[in-house]
Structure formats: structure tokens, C-alpha cells
One Martini backbone bead per residue (centre of mass of N, CA, C, O) as a GRO file, in nm:
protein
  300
    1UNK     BB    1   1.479   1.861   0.266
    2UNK     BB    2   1.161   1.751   0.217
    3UNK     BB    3   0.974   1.729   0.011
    4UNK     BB    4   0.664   1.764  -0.079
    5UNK     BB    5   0.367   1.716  -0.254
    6UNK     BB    6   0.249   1.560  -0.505
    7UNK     BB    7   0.018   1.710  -0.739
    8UNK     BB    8  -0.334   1.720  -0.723
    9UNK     BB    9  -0.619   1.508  -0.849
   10UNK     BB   10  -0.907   1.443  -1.022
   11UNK     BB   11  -1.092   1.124  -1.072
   12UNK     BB   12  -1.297   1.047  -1.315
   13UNK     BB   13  -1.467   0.686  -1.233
   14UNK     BB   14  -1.680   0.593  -1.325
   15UNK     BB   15  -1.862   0.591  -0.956
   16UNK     BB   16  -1.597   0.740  -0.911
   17UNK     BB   17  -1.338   0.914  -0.706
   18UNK     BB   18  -1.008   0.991  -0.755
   19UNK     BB   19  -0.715   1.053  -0.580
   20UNK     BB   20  -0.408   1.176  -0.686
   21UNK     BB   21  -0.050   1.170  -0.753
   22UNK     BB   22   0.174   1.344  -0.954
   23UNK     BB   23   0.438   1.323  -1.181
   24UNK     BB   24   0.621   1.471  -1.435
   25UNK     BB   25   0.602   1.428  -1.760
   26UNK     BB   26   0.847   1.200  -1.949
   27UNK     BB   27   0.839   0.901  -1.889
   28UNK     BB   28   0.680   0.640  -2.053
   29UNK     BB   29   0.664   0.478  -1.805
   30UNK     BB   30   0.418   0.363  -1.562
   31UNK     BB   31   0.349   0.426  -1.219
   32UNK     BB   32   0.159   0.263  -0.937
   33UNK     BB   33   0.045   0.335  -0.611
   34UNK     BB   34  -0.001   0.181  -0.290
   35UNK     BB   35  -0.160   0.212  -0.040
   36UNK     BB   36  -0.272   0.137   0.312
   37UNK     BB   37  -0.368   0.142   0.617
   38UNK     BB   38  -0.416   0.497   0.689
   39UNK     BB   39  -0.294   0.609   0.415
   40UNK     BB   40  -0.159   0.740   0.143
   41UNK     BB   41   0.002   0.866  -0.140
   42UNK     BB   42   0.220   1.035   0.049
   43UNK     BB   43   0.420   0.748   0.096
   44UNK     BB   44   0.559   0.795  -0.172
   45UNK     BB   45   0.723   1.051  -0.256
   46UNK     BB   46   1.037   0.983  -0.207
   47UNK     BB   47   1.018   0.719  -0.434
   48UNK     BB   48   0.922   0.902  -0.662
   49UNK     BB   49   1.117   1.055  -0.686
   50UNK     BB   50   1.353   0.867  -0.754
   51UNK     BB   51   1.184   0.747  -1.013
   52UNK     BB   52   1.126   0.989  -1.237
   53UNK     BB   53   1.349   0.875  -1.458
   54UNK     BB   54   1.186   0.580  -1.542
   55UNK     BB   55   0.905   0.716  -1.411
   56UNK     BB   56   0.524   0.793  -1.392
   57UNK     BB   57   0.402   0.882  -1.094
   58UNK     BB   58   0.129   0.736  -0.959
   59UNK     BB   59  -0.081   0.809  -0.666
   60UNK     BB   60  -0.316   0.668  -0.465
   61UNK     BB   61  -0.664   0.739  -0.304
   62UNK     BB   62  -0.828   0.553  -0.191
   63UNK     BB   63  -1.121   0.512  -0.097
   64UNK     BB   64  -1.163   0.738   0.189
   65UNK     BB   65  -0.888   0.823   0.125
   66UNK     BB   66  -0.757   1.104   0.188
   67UNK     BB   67  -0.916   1.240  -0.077
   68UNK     BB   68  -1.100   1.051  -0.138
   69UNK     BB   69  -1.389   0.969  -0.130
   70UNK     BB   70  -1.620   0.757  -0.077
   71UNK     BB   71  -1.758   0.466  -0.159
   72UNK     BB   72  -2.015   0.330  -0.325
   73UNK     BB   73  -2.157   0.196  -0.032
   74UNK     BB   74  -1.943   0.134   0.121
   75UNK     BB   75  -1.688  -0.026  -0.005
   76UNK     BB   76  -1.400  -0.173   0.144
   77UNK     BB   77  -1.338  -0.436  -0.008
   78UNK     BB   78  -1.070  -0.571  -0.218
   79UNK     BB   79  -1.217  -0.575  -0.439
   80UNK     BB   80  -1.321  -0.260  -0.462
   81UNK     BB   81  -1.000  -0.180  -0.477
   82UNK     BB   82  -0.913  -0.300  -0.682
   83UNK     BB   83  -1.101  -0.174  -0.922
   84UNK     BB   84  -1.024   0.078  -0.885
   85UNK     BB   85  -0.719   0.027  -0.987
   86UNK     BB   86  -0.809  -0.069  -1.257
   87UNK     BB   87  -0.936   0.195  -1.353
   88UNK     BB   88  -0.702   0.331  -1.340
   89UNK     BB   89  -0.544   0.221  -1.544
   90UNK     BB   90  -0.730   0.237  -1.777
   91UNK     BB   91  -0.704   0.550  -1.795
   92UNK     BB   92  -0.385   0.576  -1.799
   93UNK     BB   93  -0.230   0.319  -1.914
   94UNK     BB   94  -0.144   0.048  -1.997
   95UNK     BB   95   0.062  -0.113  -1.864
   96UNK     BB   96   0.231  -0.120  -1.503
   97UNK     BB   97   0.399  -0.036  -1.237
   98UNK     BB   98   0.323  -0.217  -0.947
   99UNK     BB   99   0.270  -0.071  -0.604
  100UNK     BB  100   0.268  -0.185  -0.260
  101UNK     BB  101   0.170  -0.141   0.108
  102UNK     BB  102   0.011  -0.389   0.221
  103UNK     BB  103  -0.273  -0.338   0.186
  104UNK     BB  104  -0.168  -0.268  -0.110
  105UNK     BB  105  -0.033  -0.528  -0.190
  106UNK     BB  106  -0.299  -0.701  -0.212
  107UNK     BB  107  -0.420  -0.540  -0.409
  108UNK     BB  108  -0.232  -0.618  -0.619
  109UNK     BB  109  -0.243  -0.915  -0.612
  110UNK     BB  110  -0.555  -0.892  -0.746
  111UNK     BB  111  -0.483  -0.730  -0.988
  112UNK     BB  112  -0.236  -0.938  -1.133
  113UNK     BB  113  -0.412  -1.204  -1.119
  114UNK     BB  114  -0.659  -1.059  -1.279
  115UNK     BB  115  -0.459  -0.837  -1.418
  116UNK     BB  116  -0.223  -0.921  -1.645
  117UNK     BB  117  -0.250  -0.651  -1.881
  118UNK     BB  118  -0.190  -0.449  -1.621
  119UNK     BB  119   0.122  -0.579  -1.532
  120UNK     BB  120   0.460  -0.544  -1.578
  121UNK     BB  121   0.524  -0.510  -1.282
  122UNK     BB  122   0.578  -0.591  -0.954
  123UNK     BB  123   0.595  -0.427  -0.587
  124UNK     BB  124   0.640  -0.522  -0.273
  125UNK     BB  125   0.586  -0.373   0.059
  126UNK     BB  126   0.469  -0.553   0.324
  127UNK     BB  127   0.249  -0.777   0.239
  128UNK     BB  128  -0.088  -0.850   0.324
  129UNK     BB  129  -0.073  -1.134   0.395
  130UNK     BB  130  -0.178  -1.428   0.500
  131UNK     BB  131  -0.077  -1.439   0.888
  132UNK     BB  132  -0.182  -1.659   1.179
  133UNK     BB  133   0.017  -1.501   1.360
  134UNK     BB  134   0.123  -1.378   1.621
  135UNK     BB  135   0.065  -0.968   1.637
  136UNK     BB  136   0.025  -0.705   1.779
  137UNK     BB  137  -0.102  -0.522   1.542
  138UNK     BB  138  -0.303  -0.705   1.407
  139UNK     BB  139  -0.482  -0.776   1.675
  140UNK     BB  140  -0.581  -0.446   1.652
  141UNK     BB  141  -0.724  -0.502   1.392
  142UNK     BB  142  -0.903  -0.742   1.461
  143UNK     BB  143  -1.063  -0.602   1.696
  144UNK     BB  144  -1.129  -0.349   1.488
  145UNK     BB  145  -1.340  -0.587   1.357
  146UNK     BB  146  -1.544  -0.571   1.553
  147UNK     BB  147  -1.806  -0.592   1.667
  148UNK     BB  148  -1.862  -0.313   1.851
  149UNK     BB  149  -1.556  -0.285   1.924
  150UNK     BB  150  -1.496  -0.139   1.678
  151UNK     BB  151  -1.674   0.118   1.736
  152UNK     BB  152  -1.522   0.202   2.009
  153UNK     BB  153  -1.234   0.207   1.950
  154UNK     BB  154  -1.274   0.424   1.709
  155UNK     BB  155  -1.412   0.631   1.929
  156UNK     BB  156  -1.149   0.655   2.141
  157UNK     BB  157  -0.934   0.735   1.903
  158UNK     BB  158  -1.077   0.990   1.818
  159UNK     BB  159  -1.001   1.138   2.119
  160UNK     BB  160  -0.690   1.136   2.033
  161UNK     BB  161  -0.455   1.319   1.971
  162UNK     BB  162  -0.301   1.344   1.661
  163UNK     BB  163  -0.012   1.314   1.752
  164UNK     BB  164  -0.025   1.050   1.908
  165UNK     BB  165  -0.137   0.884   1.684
  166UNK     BB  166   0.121   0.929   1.482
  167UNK     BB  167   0.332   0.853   1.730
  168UNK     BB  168   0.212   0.576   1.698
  169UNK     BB  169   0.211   0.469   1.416
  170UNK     BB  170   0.564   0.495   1.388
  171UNK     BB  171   0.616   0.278   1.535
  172UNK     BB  172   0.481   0.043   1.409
  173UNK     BB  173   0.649   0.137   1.134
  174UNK     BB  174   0.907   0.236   1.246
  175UNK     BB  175   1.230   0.117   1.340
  176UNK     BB  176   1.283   0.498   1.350
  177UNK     BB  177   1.107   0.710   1.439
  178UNK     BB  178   1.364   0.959   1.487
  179UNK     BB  179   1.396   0.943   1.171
  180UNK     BB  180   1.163   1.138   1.150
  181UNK     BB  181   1.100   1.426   0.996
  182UNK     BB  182   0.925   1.715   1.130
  183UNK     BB  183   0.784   1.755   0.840
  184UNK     BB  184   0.617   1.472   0.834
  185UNK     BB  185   0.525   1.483   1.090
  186UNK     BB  186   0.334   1.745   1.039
  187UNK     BB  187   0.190   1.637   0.783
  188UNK     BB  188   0.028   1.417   0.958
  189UNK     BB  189  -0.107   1.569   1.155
  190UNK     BB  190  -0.263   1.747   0.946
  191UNK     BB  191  -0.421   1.532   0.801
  192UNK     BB  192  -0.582   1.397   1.024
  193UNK     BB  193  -0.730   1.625   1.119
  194UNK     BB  194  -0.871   1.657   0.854
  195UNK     BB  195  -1.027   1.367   0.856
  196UNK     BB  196  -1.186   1.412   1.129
  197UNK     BB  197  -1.369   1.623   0.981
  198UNK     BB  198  -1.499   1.358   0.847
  199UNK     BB  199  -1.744   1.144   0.825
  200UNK     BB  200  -1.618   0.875   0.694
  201UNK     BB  201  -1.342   0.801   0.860
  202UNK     BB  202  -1.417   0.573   1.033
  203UNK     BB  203  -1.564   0.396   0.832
  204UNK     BB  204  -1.318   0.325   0.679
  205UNK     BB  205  -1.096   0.229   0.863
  206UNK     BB  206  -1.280   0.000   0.939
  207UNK     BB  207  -1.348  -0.119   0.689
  208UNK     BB  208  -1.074  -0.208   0.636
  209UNK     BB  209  -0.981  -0.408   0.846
  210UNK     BB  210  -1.174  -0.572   0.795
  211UNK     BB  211  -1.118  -0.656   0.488
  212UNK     BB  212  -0.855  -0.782   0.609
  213UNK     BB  213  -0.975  -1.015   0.789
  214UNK     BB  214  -1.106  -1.139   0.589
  215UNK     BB  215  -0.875  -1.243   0.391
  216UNK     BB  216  -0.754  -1.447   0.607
  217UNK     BB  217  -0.995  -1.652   0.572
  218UNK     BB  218  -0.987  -1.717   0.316
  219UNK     BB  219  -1.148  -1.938   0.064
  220UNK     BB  220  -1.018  -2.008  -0.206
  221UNK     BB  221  -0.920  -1.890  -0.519
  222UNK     BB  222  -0.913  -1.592  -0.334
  223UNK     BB  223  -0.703  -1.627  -0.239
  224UNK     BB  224  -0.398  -1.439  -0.184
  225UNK     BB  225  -0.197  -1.690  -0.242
  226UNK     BB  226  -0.307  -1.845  -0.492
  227UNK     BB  227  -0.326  -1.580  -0.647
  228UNK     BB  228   0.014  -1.546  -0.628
  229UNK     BB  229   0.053  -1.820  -0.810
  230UNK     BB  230  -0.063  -1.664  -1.061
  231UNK     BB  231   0.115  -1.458  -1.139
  232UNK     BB  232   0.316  -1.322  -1.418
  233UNK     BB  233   0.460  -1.126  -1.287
  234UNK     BB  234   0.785  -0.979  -1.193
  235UNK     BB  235   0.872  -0.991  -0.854
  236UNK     BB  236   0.875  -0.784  -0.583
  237UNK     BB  237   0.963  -0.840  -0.257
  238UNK     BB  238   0.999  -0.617   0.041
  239UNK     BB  239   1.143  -0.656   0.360
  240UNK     BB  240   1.147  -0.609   0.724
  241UNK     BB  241   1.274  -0.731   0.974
  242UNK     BB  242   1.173  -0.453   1.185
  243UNK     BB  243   0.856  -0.582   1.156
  244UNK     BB  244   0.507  -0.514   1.335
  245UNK     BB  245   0.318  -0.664   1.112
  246UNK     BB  246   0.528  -0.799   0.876
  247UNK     BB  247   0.626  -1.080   0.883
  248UNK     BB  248   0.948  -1.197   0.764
  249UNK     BB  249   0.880  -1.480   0.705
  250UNK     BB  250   0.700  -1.400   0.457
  251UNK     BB  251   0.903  -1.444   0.235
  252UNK     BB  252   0.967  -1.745   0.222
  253UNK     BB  253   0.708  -1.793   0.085
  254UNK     BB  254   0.670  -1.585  -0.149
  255UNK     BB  255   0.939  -1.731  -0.252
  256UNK     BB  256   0.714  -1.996  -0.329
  257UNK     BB  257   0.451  -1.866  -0.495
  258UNK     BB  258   0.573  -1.723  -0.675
  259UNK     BB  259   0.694  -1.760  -1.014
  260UNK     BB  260   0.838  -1.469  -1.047
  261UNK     BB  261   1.098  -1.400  -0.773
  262UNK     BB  262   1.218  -1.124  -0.575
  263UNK     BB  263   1.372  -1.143  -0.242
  264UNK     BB  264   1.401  -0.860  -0.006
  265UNK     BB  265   1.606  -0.800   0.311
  266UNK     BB  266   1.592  -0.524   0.579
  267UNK     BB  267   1.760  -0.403   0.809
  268UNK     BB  268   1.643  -0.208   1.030
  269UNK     BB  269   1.345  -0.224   0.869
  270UNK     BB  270   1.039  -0.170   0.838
  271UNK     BB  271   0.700  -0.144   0.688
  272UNK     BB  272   0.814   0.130   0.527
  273UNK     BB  273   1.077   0.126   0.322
  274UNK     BB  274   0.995   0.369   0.145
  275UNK     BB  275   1.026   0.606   0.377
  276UNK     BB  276   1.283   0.514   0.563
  277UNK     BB  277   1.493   0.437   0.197
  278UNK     BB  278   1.419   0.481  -0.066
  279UNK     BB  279   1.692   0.460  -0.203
  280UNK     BB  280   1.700   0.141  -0.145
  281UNK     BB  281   1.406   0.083  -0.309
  282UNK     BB  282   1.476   0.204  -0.585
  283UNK     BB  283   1.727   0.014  -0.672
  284UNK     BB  284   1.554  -0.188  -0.690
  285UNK     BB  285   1.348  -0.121  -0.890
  286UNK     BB  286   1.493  -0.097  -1.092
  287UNK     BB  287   1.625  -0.362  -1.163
  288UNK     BB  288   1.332  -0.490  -1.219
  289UNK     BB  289   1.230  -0.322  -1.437
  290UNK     BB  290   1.501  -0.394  -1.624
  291UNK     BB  291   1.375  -0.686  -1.602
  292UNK     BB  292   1.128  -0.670  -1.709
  293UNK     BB  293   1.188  -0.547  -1.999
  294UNK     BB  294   1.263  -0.833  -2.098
  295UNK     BB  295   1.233  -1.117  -2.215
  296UNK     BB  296   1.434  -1.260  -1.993
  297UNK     BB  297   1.335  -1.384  -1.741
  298UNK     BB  298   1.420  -1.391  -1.361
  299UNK     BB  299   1.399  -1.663  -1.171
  300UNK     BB  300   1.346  -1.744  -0.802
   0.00000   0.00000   0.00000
């Protein structure tokens, strides 16, 4: 049976508010969980257990998601997203061991690479990195990024109960649907539910969309793949190869880009592979923080 979810409590950070879960406390060494677009910390959950006797895993509910409210002035955008992990990560103490997913992955890669004494190092799993090949998922989010058509679509989303849009959902991110537990299945169907009835659900979703799509297009010093070179962590990227969302051959350019990288590809396995397959995707992160902590990094 798949464990609940871990306990949560609300952390004042500067001029927000952010809902974390944590594992409880052990290992002196702390691990930050970023989940993606639409996401929330449970996303972490069988990860997070995994890993408990290696790090203290902190899940955060970026601004606007999960149990977070929203972030002062609706800025959704990954610049205010990467500050909220800076302060999250300076509350609880770092360096950190820093993992991403999706759109937590860019965030973390800007984190990363703007305040490299705050992390120990980075695990990158299917990173929203810019990648302007056709694919179907990024195009419905590109759509929903656009003036009014994105308010129309998000409106339309909204009318659609929430059963179908999580059983939708998990098509896009797992490579087999059918093997998400009933329980995880049941757990995001009442999140959804509770967040319909948040004021400000439909602009968080907006509004980060946007942010995603804005950051493809992005040019100079602050491009998240320049940024990637910059990282001085390092890092662990594992991409599923059927991902519909974020193609597997960016992994080829990441393993060209970061500085110091072990890229691992997995079959048969989508956009979400901490969810997926927790246990080899922990198998790897040990290794990597293993390594990580060595004097001598190994560069791939």
C-alpha cells in the first residue's frame, strides 16, 4: 500500500508563505524537493521515503500550488520561483541537495547556477529546459500561454470534472497510467477538487505556463541552458524515454552543457520517473550524492 503523505506545516519566509512536507528528522544532511507545473510537494512522497536514511527531505509547494497561497503580486515567474527556493533553502540551512522536476528542474538549474553555496548538489529529473521541437504536451501549454486564448482554455479546463482531468494528466506524465496505485489515483483526484475551489487556482496554473513558455524564448546571460553551464554542482539528470512532455534527446545537449554530469535514460518510463519508479531513481540518487561528497567529482 502506498504510505500517506508527509507531514506539512506552513514556513514565513520573508514576504510569502510556503507549505513544505518533511521527512522526519535523522540524516545531518538536508535534501529540497521542487516539483513541476501543476504539481505539488506529494509528488515527492515515494522519493522522499526512499531516501530517508541518506537526507532530511523538505518538499515545497511553490507559491500559488499545493497548500502555498499565492505569491505576492501573482508573480509566477521562475525568477520568483528560484528566490523562494533561495529562501527556503536559507531557512532551513544550507547547502542542500537540490532535486527538480519539470518545471522544478529550471527552477533548480537557476538556483543552482545563481547561488552555487547553496548547493551540495543537483538531481535534475525530465528538466523544462528550452526545447523548441513540436510536442504535444509543451504545444497545449504554449496555447495556454497565450492572451486571451489561455484564459478561455483555462476556463473551459475548469468545467471538466476533476476525475477526467487527473486521468488525463497521468497519461501525459506516466508511461503506464494503468499502473498508478488507486490510492495515489484518489489522493490527487481530492487535491484537484480542493484547489477548484481556491480563488486564485486558475491564475497560478496561468501564470506559471506563461513563465514556462516565456523562459523558452528567453535570450542572454539568464537563458536557462547558458545558466546550465554556469552550474559548478554536480549534477544527475535522468530523463524517461517515453516522455510526452520533455523530449529524451535533451539529454544529449545536457550532458554537453553542464560542467560536471552523469545523464542516466530510462525505458519505458515518462515525464515523472520519482513517481514511476522511486526505487531506481533513489538507487541513483544515493550514487550521485555519494559522489558528491567525495573531494574528487567524477566529470562525465
Amino acid at each position: 500500500m502506498p504510505i500517506p503523505p508527509w507531514p506539512g506545516e506552513y514556513l514565513d519566509i520573508g514576504d510569502m508563505r510556503l507549505h513544505v512536507r518533511t521527512t522526519p528528522e535523522g540524516p545531518q544532511e538536508t535534501a529540497v524537493f521542487v516539483h513541476g507545473l501543476a504539481g505539488s510537494a506529494t509528488n515527492w512522497t515515494d522519493l522522499m521515503a526512499e531516501l530517508a536514511g541518506e537526507v532530511r527531505g523538505i518538499a515545497v509547494d511553490l507559491p500559488g500550488s499545493g497548500h502555498s497561497p499565492e505569491p505576492p503580486g501573482g508573480d509566477y515567474s521562475l525568477d520568483a520561483h528560484a528566490r523562494a527556493v533561495v529562501r527556503l533553502i536559507e531557512r532551513v540551512g544550507g547547502p542542500v541537495h537540490l532535486f527538480g522536476n519539470s518545471m522544478g528542474g529550471a527552477i533548480s538549474v537557476r538556483v543552482a547556477a545563481t547561488r552555487p553555496d547553496l548547493v551540495s548538489s543537483l538531481t535534475l529529473i525530465s528538466p523544462a529546459l528550452p526545447d523548441l521541437r513540436p510536442r504535444y504536451g509543451p504545444a497545449r501549454v504554449a496555447l495556454s500561454a497565450l492572451p486571451v486564448v489561455g484564459d478561455f482554455l483555462i476556463g473551459r479546463l475548469s468545467s471538466i470534472p476533476a476525475d477526467l482531468r487527473v486521468r488525463e494528466s497521468m497519461r501525459m506524465c506516466f508511461a503506464d497510467p494503468s499502473a498508478v496505485h488507486p490510492d495515489r489515483y484518489r489522493e490527487a483526484v481530492e487535491e484537484l477538487r480542493r484547489r477548484d475551489d481556491l480563488p486564485y487556482a486558475d491564475a497560478a496554473l496561468l501564470g506559471c505556463a506563461r513563465a514556462l513558455v516565456k523562459e523558452y524564448f528567453r535570450t542572454g546571460p539568464q537563458n536557462l541552458w547558458r545558466q546550465a553551464a554556469r552550474v559548478t554542482a554536480p549534477t544527475l539528470a535522468i530523463y524517461g524515454l517515453r516522455d510526452r512532455l520533455v523530449h529524451p534527446d535533451t539529454a544529449l545537449r545536457a550532458a554537453r552543457t553542464f560542467p560536471d554530469i552523469r545523464v542516466v535514460r530510462l525505458p519505458r518510463i515518462g515525464h515523472v520517473a520519482q513517481m514511476e519508479v522511486p526505487r531506481v531513481v533513489a538507487w541513483e540518487a544515493r550514487q550521485h550524492i555519494g559522489r558528491a561528497r567525495t573531494p574528487l567529482r567524477r566529470t562525465a
